[in-house]
C-alpha positions in Angstrom: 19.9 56.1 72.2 19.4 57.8 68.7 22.8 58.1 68.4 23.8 54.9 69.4 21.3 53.4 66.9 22.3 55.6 64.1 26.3 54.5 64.8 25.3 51.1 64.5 23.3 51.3 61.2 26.2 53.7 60.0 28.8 50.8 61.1 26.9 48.0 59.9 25.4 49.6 56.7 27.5 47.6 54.1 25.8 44.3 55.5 22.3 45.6 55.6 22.7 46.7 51.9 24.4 43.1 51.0 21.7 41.5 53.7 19.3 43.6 51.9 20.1 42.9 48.1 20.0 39.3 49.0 16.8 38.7 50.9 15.0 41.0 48.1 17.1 38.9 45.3 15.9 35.6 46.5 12.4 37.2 46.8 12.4 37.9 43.3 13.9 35.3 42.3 11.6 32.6 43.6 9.0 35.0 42.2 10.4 34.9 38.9 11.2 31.3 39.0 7.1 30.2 40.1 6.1 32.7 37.1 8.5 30.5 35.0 7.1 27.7 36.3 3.1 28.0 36.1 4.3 29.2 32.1 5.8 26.5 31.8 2.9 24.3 33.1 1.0 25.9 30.9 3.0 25.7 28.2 2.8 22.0 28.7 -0.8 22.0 29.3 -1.3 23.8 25.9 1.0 21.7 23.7 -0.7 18.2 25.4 -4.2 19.1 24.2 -2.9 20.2 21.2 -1.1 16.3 20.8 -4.2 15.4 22.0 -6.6 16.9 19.5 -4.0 16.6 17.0 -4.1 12.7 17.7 -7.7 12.7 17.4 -8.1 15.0 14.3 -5.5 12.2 13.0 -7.2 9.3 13.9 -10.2 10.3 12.6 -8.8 10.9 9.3 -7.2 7.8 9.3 -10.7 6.1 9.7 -12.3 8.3 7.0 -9.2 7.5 4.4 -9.8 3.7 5.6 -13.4 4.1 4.6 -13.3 5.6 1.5 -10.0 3.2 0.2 -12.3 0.8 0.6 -15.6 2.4 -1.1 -13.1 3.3 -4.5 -11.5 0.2 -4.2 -14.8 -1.6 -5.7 -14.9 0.6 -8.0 -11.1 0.6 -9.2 -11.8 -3.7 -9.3 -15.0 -3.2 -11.5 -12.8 -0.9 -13.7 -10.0 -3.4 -13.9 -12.7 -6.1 -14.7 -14.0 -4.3 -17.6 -10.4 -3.1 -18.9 -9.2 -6.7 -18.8 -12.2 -8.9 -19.4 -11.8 -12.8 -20.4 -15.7 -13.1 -21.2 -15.5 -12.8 -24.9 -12.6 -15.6 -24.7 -14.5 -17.8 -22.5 -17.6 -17.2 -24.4 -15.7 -18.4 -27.8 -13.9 -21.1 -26.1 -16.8 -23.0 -25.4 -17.9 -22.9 -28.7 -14.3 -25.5 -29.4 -13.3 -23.3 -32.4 -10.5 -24.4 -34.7 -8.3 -21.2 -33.1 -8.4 -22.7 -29.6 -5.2 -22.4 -29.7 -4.8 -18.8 -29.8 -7.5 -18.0 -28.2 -5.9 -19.6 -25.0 -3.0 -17.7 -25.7 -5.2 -14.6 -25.5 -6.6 -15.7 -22.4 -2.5 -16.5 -21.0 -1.8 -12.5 -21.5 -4.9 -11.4 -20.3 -4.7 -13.4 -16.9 -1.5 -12.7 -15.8 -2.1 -8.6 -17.1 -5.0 -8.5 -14.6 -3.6 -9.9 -12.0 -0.3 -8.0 -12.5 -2.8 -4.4 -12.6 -4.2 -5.5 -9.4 -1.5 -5.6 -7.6 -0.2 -2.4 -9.1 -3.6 0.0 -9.1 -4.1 -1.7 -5.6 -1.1 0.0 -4.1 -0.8 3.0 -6.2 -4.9 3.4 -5.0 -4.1 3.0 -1.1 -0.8 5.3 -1.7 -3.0 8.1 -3.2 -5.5 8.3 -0.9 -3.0 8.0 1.9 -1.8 11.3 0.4 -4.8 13.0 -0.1 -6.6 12.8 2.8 -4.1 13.2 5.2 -2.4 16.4 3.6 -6.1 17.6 3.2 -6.9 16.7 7.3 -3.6 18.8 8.0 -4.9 21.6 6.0 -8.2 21.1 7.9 -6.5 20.5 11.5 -4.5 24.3 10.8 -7.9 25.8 9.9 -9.7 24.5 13.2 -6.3 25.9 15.1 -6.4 29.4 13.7 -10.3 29.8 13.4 -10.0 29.9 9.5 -12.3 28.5 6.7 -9.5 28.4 3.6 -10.6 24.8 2.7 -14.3 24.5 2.1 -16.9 21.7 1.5 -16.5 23.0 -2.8 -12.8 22.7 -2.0 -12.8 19.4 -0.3 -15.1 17.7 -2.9 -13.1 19.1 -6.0 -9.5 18.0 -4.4 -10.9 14.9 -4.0 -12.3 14.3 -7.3 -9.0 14.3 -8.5 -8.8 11.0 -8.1 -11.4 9.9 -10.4 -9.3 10.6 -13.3 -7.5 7.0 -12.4 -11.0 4.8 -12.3 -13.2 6.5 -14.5 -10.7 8.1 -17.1 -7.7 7.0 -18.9 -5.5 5.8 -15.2 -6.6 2.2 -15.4 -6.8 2.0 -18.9 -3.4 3.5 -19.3 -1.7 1.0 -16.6 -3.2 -2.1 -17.8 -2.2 -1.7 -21.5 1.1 -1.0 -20.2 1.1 -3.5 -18.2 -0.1 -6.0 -21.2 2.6 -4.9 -23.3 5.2 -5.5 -20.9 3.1 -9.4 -19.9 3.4 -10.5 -23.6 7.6 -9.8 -23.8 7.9 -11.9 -21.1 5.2 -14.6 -21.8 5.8 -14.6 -25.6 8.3 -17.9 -25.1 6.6 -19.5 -22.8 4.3 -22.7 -24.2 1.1 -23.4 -23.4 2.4 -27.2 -22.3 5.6 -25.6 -20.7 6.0 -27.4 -16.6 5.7 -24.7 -14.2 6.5 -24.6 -10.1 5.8 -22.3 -7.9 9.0 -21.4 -7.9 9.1 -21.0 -11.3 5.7 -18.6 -11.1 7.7 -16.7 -8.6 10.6 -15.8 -11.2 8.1 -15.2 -13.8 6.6 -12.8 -11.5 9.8 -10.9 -10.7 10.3 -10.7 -14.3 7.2 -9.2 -15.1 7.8 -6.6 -12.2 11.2 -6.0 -13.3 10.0 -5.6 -17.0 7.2 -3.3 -15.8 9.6 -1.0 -13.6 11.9 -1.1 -16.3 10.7 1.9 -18.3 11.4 5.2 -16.6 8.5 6.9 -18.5 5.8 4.8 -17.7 6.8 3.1 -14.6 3.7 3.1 -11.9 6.3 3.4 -9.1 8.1 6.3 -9.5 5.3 7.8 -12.2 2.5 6.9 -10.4 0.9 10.5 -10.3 0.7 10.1 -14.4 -2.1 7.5 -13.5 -3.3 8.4 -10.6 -4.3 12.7 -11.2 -4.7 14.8 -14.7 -1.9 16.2 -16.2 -3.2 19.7 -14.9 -5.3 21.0 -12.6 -8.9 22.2 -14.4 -9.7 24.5 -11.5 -8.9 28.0 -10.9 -8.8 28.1 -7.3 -5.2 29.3 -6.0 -5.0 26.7 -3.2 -6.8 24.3 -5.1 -3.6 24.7 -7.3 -1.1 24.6 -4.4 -2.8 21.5 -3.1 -2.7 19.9 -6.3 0.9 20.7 -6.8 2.0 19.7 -3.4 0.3 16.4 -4.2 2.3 15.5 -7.3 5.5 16.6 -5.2 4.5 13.6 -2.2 3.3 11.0 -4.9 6.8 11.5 -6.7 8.8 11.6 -3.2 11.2 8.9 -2.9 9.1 8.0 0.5 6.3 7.0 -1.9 8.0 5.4 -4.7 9.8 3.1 -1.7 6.2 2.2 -0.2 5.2 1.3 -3.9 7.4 -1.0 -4.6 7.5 -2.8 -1.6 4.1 -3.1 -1.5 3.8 -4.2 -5.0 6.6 -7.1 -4.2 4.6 -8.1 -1.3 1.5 -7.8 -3.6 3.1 -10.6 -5.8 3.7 -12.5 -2.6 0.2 -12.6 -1.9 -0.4 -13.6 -5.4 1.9 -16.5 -5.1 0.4 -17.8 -1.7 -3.1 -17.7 -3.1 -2.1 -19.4 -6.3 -0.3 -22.4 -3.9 -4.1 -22.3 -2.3 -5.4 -22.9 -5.2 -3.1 -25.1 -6.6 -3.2 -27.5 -3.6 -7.7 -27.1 -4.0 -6.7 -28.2 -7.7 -4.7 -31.4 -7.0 -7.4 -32.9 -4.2 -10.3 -33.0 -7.2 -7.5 -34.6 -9.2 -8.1 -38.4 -10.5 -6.3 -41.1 -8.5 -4.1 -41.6 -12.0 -2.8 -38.0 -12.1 -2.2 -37.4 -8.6 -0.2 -40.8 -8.7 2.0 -39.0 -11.5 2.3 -35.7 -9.8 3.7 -38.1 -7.0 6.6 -39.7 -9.4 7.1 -36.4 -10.6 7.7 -35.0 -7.3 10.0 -38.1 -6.3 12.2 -37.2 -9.8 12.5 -33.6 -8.1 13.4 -35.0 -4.8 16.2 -37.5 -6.9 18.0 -34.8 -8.2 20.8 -34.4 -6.2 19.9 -37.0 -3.0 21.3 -39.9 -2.4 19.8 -43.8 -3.2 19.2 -44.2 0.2 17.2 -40.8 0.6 15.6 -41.7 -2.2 14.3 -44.6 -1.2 13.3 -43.2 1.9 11.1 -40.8 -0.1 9.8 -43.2 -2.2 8.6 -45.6 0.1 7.1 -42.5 2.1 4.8 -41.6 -0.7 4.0 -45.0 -1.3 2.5 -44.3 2.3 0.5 -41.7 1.8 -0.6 -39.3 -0.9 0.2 -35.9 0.7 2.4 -33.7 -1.8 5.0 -30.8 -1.4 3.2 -28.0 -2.9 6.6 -26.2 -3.9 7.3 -29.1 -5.9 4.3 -29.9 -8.2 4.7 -29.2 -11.7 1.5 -28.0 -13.6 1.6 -27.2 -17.4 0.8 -23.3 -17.6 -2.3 -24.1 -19.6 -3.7 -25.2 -15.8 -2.3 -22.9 -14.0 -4.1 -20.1 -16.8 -7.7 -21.0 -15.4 -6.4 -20.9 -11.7 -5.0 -16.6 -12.3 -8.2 -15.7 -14.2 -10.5 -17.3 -11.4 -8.4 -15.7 -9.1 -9.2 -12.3 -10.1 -12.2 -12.9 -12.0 -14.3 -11.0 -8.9 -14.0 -7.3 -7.9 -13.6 -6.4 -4.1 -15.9 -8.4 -2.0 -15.3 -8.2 1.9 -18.3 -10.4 2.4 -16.6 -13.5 0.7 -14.9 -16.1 2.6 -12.2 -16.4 1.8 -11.5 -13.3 0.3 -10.8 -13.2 -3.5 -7.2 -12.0 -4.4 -8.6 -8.2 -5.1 -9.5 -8.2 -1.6 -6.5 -9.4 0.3 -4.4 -6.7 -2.3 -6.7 -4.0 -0.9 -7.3 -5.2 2.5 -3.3 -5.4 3.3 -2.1 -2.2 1.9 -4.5 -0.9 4.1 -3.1 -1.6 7.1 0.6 -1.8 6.0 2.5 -0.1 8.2 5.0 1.3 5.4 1.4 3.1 3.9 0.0 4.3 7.2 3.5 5.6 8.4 3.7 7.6 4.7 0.1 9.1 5.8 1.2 9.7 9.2 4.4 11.7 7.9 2.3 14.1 5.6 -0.6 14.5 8.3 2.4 15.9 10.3 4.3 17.8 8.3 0.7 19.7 6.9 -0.8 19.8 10.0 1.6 21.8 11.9 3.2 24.0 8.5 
């Protein structure tokens, strides 16, 4: 029986061994393959609650940056207010002095340079702080992961008071007397009596914003950080440094020299809309006589280039009524003066309704999605260097 059992497994020993190495192959493999597996889970589980916290470490960050744009954005108005004030002018032009004349030309460059540095220290403001406090929350974010303190509350505070060197120091001053420079080249031909539209405001504005941009040295798009920060960092602090260095290297990025100047164009927009507002506020206090001329005016804009029966058509509509295209009013820049200043003769006040013109500036770079995408970008690449 022995033997007979031993011929067999001596016969048969090949398929045993093959028989053998398979079952004990499969074995392992499934073995192997559930190890691979529950790593794998777990590898997933790990890099969820780190999306997770990451996400929320984010979107607390963006809530803190959303706060304190907002707290230094008052501040940044008040400092525009009192680097572009029209109270001296207004105060002398109520006294009807023989120099009326140029004192409403003073008041033409100084309201159109305020509202011109609003819309610039508005965006280059939002854009900043974007930066700062989401590379500083990815700095932050690495120190919770690895159970590090490099960034400390001394560290935090000093990186952050960076930024005061564009309110409280030379920033503002720097970019509105720029900014005037640049306002009386392109104003300097234009009369005090000269007809304006909104579409001719518009082209003015462009102007202004092309004139602005023009100079490579001291544009506030692509120079921005020569507003915003010092021109060296006063602290000794090695990552202090590095911190201060990778900030100059984002504000100069072509990422936030894009969001600039779209934001500034879309600033101007805004500008435009509210001045249309205005405008149209304007007209409806207007005596019956004026607004009756303002409607023959608008039918001579209408004429050019319609036909006699169109134009008869128009005419006998606003003989109907006395509702008038906004877009088509002419107003004599000496009117539309008071409009800009009053415009942006208040600093940020989210308790007015409706909002002055430095609020709406402030309030929509906030939540542009070009600026909060730029944050979003550095949060990430910081966060996970």
């Amino acid at each position: 029986m022995l033997s007979r059992l031993q011929d067999f497994l001596s016969r048969h020993r090949r398929k045993f061994i093959v028989t053998g190495v398979l079952v004990g192959g499969t074995i392992f493999a499934a073995r192997y393959a559930q190890r691979r597996f529950v790593e794998f889970q777990e590898k997933q589980a790990r890099e969820f609650f780190e999306r997770t916290r990451r996400t929320t470490h984010f979107e607390s960050t963006e809530k803190t940056c959303n706060q304190v744009i907002l707290g230094m954005g008052e501040e940044m108005c008040q400092a525009v207010l009192r680097e572009c004030s029209t109270d001296e002018l207004l105060e002398q032009l109520r006294q009807n002095p023989k120099n009326k004349l140029e004192l409403w030309e003073d008041m033409k460059i100084v309201a159109f340079t305020r509202l011109a540095t609003y819309v610039y220290a508005s965006s280059m403001l939002v854009i900043a702080l974007r930066v700062q406090l989401n590379l500083l929350g990815g700095y932050i974010y690495r120190d919770i992961m690895t159970e590090q303190k490099q960034v400390t509350d001394e560290l935090k505070q000093q990186y952050l008071s960076l930024i005061r060197h564009f309110i409280t120091e030379s920033g503002i001053r720097d970019l509105a007397r720029y900014i005037r420079t640049q306002v009386i080249a392109v104003t300097k031909t234009m009369p005090l009596s000269q007809q304006l539209s909104l579409s001719d405001l518009e082209q003015l504005f462009w102007s202004l914003q092309m004139a602005i941009n023009a100079d490579t040295r001291r544009d506030p798009n692509s120079r921005m950080s020569k507003y915003l920060l010092p021109s060296q960092n006063p602290s000794h602090s090695p990552l202090l440094q590095k911190m201060f260095n990778e900030t100059l290297d984002l504000l100069e990025s072509e990422d936030a020299v894009g969001v600039c100047s779209h934001n500034v164009s879309r600033g101007f927009v805004l500008a435009c809309d509210a001045i249309a507002e205005s405008m149209g506020e304007t007209l409806q206090h207007l005596p019956h006589a004026q607004v009756q001329t303002q409607q023959e005016q608008n039918v001579k804009f209408n004429q050019a280039g319609s036909s006699a029966a169109g134009t008869s058509k128009s005419q006998s509509g606003l003989e109907n009524n006395n509702l008038l295209n906004i877009n088509r009013v002419l107003l004599a820049l000496a009117k539309l003066i008071p409009i800009i200043s009053g415009l942006t003769s208040r600093g940020f006040d989210t308790t007015s309704r409706p909002h002055n013109l430095p609020t709406q500036l402030l309030t929509f770079y906030v939540v542009a999605e070009k600026t909060k995408t730029l944050g979003a970008n550095v949060y990430e690449s910081f966060s996970s260097a």
